[in-house]
TIPAKOL-530412 format. One line per field, with one value per residue: residue number from 1; x, y, z of N, C-alpha, C, O in turn. Coordinates in steps of 0.1 Angstrom, whole numbers. Each point is the difference from the previous one (the first is absolute). Example, Ala and Ser with C-alpha at 12.3 -4.5 7.8 and 13.67 -1.06 7.14 Angstrom:
nr: (1; 2)
npx: (132; -14)
npy: (-57; 11)
npz: (78; -14)
capx: (-9; 9)
capy: (12; 11)
capz: (0; 0)
cpx: (9; -8)
cpy: (12; 11)
cpz: (0; 8)
opx: (10; 5)
opy: (0; 11)
opz: (7; 1)
END
This chain:
nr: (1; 2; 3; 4; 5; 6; 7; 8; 9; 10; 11; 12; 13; 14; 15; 16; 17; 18; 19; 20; 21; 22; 23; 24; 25; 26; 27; 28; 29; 30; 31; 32; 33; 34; 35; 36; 37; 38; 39; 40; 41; 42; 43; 44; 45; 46; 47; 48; 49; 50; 51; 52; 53; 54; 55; 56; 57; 58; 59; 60; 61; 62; 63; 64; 65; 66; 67; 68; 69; 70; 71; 72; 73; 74; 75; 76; 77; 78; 79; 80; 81; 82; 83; 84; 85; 86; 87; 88; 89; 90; 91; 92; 93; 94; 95; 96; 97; 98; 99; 100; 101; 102; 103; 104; 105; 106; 107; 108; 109; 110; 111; 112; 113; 114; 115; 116; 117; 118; 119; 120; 121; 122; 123; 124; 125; 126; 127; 128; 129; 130; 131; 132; 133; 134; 135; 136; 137; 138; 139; 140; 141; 142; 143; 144; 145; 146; 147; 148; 149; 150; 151; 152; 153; 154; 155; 156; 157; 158; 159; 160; 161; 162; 163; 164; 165; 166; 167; 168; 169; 170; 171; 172; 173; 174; 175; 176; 177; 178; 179; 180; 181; 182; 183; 184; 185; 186; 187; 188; 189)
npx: (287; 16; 11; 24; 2; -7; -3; 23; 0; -2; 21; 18; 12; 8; 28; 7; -8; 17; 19; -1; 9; 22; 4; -2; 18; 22; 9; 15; 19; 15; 10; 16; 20; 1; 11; 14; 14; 0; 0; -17; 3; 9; -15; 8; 1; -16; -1; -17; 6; -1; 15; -24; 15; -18; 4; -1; 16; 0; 1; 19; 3; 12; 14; 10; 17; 5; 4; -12; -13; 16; -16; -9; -8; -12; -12; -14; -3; 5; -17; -6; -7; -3; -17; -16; 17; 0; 1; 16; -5; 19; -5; 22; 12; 10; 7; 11; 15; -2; 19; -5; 8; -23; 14; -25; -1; -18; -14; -12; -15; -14; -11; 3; 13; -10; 11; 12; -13; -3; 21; -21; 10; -13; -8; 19; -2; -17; -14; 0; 13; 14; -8; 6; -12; 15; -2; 3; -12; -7; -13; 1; -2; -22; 6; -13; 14; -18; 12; -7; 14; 5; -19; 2; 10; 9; 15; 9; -15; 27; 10; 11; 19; 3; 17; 3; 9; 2; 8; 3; 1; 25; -8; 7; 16; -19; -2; -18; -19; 0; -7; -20; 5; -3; 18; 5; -16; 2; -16; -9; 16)
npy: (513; -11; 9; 13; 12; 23; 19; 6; 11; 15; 1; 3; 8; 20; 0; 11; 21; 16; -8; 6; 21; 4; 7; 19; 1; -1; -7; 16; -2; -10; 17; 12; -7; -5; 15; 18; -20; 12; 17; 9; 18; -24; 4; 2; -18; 0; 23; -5; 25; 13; 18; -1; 17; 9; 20; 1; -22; 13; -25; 9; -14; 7; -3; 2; 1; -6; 23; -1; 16; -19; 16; -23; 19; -12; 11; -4; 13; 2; -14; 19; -22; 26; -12; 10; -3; 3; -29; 14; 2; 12; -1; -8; 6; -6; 3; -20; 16; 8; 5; 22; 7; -4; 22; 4; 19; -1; 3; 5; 1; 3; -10; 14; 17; 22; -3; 18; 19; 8; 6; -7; -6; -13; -3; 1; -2; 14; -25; -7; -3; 5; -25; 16; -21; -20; 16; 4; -18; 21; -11; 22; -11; -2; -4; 7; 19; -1; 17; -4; -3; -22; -12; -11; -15; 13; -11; -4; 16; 11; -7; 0; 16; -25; 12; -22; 21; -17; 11; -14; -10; 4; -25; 7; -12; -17; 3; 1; 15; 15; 0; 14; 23; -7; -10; -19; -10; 11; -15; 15; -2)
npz: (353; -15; -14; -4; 19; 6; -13; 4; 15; 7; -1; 11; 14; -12; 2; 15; -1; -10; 20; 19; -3; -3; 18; -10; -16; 7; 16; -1; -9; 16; 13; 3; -5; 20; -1; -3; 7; 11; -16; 16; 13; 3; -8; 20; -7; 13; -2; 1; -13; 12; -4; -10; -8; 3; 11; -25; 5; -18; -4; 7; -14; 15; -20; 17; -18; 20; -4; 23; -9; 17; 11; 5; -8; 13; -10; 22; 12; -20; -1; 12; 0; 13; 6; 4; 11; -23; 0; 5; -21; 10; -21; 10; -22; 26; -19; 3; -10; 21; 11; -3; 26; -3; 6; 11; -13; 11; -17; 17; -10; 17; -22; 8; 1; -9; -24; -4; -6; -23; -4; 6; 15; -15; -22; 8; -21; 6; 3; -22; 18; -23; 2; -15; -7; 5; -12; 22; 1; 6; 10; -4; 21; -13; 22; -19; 4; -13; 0; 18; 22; -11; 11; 14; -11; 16; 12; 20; 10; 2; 24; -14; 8; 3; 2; -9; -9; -17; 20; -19; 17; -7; 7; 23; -3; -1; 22; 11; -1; 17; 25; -6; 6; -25; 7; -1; 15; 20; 4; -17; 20)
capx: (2; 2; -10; 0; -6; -14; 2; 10; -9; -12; -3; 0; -17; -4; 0; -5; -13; 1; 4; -15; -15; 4; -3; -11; -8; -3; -9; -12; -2; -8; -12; -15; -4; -7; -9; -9; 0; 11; 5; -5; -5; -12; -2; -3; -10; 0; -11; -6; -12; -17; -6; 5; -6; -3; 9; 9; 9; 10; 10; 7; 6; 8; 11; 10; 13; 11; 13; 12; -10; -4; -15; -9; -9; -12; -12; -5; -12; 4; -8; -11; -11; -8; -9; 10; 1; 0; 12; 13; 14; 9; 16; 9; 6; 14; 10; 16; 7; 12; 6; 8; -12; 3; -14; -3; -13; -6; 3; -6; -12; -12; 0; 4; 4; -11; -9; 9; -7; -10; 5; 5; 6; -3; 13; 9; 14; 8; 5; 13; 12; -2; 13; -1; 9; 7; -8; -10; -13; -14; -11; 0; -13; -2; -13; -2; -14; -4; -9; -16; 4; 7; -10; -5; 12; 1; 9; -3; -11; -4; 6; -11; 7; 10; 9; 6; 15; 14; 13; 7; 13; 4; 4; 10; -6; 2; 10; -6; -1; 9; 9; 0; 4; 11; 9; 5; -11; 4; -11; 2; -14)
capy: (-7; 7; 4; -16; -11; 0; -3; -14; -9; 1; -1; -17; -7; 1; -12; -7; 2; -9; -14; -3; 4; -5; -20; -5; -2; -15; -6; 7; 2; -9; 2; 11; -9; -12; 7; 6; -5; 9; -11; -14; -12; -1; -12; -15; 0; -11; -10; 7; 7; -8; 8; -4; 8; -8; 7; -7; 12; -11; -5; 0; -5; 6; -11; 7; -1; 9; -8; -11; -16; -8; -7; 3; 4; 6; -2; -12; 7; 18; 8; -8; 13; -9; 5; 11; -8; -16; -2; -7; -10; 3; -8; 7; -5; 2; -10; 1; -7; -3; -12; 4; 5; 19; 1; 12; 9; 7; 15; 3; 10; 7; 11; 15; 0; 0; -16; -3; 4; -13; -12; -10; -10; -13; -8; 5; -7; 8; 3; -10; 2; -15; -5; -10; -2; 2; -5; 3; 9; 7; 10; 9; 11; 17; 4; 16; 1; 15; 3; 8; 11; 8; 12; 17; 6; 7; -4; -12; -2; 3; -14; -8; -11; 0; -7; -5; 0; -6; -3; -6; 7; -11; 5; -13; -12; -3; -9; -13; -2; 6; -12; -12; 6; -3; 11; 0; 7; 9; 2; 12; -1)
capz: (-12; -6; -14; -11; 7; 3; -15; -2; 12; -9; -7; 5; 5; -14; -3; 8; -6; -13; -3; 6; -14; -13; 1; 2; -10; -6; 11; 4; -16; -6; 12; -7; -12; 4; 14; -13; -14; -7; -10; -9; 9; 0; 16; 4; 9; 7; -6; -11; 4; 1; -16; -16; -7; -16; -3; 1; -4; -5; 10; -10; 6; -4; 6; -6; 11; 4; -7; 6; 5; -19; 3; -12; 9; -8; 5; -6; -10; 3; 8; 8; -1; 10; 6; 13; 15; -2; 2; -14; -2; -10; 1; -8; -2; -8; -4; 5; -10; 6; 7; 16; 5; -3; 10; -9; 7; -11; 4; -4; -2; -8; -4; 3; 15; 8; 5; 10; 20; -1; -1; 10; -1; 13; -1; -10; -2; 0; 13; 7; -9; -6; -4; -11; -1; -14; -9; 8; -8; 6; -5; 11; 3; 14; 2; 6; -3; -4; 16; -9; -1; -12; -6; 10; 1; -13; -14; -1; -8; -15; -6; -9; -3; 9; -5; 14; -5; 13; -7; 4; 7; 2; 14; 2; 1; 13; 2; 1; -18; -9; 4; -12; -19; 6; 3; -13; -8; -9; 3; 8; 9)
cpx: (2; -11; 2; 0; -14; 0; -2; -12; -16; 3; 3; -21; -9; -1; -2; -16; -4; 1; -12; -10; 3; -4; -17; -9; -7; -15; -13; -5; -10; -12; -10; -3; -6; -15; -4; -2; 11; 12; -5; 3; -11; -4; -3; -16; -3; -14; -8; -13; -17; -8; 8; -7; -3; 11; 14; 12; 12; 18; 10; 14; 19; 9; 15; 8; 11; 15; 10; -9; -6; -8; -8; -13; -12; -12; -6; -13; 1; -11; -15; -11; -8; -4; 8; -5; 1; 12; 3; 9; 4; 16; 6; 7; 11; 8; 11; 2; 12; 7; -4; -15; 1; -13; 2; -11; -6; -1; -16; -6; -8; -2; -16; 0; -10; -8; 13; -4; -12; -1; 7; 6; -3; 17; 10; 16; 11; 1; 11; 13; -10; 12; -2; 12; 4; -15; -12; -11; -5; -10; -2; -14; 3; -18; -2; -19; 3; -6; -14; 2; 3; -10; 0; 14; -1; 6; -7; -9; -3; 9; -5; 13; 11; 14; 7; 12; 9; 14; 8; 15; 7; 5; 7; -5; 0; 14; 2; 8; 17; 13; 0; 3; 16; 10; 6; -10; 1; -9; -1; -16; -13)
cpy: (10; 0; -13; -14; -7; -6; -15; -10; 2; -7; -17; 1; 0; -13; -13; -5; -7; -8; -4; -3; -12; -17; 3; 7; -12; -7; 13; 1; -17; -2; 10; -7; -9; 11; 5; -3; 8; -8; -14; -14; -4; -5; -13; -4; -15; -7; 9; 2; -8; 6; -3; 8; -3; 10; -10; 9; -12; 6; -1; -9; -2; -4; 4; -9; 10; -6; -7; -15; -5; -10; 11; 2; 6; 0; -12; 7; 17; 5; -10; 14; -7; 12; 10; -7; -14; -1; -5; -11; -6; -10; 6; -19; 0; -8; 1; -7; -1; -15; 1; -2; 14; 2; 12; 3; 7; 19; 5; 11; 2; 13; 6; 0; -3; -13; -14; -3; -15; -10; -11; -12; -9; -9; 1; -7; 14; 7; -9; -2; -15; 1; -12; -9; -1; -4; 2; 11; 0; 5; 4; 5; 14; 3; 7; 6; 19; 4; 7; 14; 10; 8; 10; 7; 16; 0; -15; -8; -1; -12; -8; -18; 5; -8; -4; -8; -7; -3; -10; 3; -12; 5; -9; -12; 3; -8; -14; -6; 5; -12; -14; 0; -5; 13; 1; 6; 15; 8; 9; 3; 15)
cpz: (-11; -10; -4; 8; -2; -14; -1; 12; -13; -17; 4; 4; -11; -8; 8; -1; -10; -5; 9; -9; -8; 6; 9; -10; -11; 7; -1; -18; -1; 7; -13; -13; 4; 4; -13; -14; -6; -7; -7; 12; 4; 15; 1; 6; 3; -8; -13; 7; 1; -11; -6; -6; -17; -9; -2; -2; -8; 9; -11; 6; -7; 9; -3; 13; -2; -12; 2; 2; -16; 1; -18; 10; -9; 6; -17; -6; 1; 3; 3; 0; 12; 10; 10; 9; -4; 5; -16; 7; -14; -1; -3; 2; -3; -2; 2; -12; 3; -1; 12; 5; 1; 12; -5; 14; -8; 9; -8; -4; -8; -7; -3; 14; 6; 3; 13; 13; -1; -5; 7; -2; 13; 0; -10; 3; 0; 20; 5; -15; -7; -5; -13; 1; -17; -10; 4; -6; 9; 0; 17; 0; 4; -2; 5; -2; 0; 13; -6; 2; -8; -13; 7; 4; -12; -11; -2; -12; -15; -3; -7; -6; 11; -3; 13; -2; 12; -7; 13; 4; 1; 14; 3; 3; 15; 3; -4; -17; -6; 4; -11; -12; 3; -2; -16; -13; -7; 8; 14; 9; -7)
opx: (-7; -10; -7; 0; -2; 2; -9; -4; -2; -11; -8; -10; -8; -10; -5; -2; -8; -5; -6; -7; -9; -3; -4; -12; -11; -10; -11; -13; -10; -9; -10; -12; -6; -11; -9; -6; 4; 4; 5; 0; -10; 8; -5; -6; 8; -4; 9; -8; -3; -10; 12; -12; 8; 3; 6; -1; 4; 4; -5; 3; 0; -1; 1; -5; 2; 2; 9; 3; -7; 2; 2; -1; 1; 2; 3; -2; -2; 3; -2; 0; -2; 7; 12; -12; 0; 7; -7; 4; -6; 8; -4; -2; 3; 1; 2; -6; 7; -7; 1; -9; 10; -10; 10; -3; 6; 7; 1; 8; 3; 4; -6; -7; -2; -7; -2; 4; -2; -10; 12; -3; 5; 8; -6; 5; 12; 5; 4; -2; -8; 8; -3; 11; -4; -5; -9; 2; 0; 1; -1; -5; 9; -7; 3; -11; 9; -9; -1; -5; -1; 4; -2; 0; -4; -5; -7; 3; -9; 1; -10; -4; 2; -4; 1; 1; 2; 2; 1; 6; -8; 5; 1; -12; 7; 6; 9; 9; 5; 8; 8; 0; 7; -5; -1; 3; 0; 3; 3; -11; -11)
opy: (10; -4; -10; -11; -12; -12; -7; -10; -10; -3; -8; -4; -9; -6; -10; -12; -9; -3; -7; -10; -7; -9; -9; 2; -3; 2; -3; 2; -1; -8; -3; 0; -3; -6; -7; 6; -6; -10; -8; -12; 8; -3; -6; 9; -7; -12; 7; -8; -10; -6; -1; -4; -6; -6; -4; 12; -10; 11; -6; 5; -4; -1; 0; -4; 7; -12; -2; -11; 4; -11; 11; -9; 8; -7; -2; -6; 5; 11; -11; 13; -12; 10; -3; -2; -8; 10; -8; -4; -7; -2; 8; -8; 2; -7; 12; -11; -5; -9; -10; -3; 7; -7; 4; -7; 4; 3; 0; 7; 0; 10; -9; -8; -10; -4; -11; -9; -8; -8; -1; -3; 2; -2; -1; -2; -2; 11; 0; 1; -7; 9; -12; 5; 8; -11; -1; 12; -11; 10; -10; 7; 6; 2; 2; -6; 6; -7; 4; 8; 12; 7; 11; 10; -1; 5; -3; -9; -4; -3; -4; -10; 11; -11; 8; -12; 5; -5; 3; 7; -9; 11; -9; 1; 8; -5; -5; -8; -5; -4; -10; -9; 1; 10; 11; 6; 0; 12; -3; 2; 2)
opz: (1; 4; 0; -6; -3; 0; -2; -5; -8; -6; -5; -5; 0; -4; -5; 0; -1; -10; -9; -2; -2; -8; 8; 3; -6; -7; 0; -1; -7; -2; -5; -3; -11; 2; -5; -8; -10; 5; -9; -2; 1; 9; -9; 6; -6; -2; -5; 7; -7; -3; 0; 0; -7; -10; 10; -3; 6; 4; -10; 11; -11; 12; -12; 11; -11; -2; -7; 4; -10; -4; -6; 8; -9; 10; -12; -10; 11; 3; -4; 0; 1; 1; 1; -1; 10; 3; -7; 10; -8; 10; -8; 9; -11; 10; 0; -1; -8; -6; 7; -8; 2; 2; -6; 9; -10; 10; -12; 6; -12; 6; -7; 6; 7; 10; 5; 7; 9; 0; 0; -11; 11; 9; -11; 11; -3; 5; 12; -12; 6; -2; 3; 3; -8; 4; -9; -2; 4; -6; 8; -9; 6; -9; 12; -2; 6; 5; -12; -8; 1; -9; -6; 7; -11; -11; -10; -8; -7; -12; 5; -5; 3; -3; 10; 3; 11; -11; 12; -8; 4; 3; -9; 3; 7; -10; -7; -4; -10; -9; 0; -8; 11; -4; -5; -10; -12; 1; 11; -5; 5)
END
C-alpha cells in the first residue's frame, strides 16, 4: 500500500469515527445532563424524599415563549418559599389568543446549574406536547421537590434561591387536531 493510500484509508476511518461521534452525541449530552445536573437539568422522580429539612430555599418561577409561539404564558405566583425535601406545587398559566389551535412543548432549566442535579420533578405539563385551543386559558401543574442532598453538596449548600425557567416551543398539531383546521385558514401547523 502506498503513503498516500495509507493517508487517504486513515483519514476516511478518521471521518468515519467522527460522523459516529457526531449522532451519538446528542443521546450521550442528554445522558450526562440528566446524570449531573449540568446546565440546569433537573431530575425526575416518582415520589418525594422521606426528609424534610427545617433549612428553606425560595423557588423563583419564570415563563417565556419562543417568537413563533403566540401563547401568552406565565407562572401563576413568581416564587414560593419552602422547606428542602417538602413537595411543591406550583401553576403556570397559558392562553391561545389565536382563531386557530396551537400545540406547543415547554423546554426547561434550572438556575443556578448546581441546584439542577437537585431539583426534582414528580409531575409537569412540560412531559407531554399541550395543545390550546382558539381562546383556551390553562393553569398547568408541576410538582417537584428540592432533594435534601442539596445542603451537603459543596456548592450546593450556599443555594439559598432557585429559578425554574420554562419556554414554550410552537410544535405541530397532532394529526388528529390538525385534519380539523380548515385548509383555507391560513393556519400554519
Amino acid at each position: 500500500m502506498t503513503p498516500e493510500l495509507r493517508t487517504a484509508s486513515r483519514l476516511a476511518g478518521v471521518a468515519a469515527v467522527m460522523l459516529s461521534l457526531s449522532f451519538a452525541a446528542v443521546p450521550f449530552y442528554d445522558w450526562f445532563c440528566r446524570v449531573t445536573g449540568f446546565g440546569g437539568t433537573t431530575n425526575v422522580a416518582t415520589e418525594a424524599p422521606d426528609t424534610i429539612l427545617d433549612q428553606t430555599v425560595i423557588v423563583r418561577f419564570d415563563a417565556s415563549v419562543a417568537a413563533d409561539m403566540p401563547w401568552e404564558f406565565r407562572p401563576v405566583v413568581n416564587s414560593m418559599e419552602m422547606r428542602i425535601g417538602e413537595t411543591g406545587l406550583a401553576f403556570y398559566e397559558a392562553y391561545n389568543p389565536t382563531s386557530q389551535p396551537v400545540a406547543g412543548t415547554a423546554s426547561y432549566n434550572v438556575t443556578p446549574d448546581v441546584a439542577g442535579y437537585y431539583f426534582s420533578k414528580i409531575a409537569c405539563f412540560c412531559f407531554e406536547q399541550q395543545v390550546l385551543q382558539p381562546g383556551e386559558r390553562v393553569e398547568m401543574p408541576v410538582s417537584f421537590f428540592v432533594d435534601p442532598a442539596l445542603v451537603t453538596d459543596r456548592e450546593g449548600k450556599f443555594v439559598k434561591e432557585i429559578t425554574l425557567s420554562y419556554t414554550f416551543h410552537r410544535t405541530d398539531l397532532p394529526e388528529a387536531q390538525a385534519a380539523l383546521v380548515p385548509a383555507s385558514s391560513g393556519a400554519t401547523n
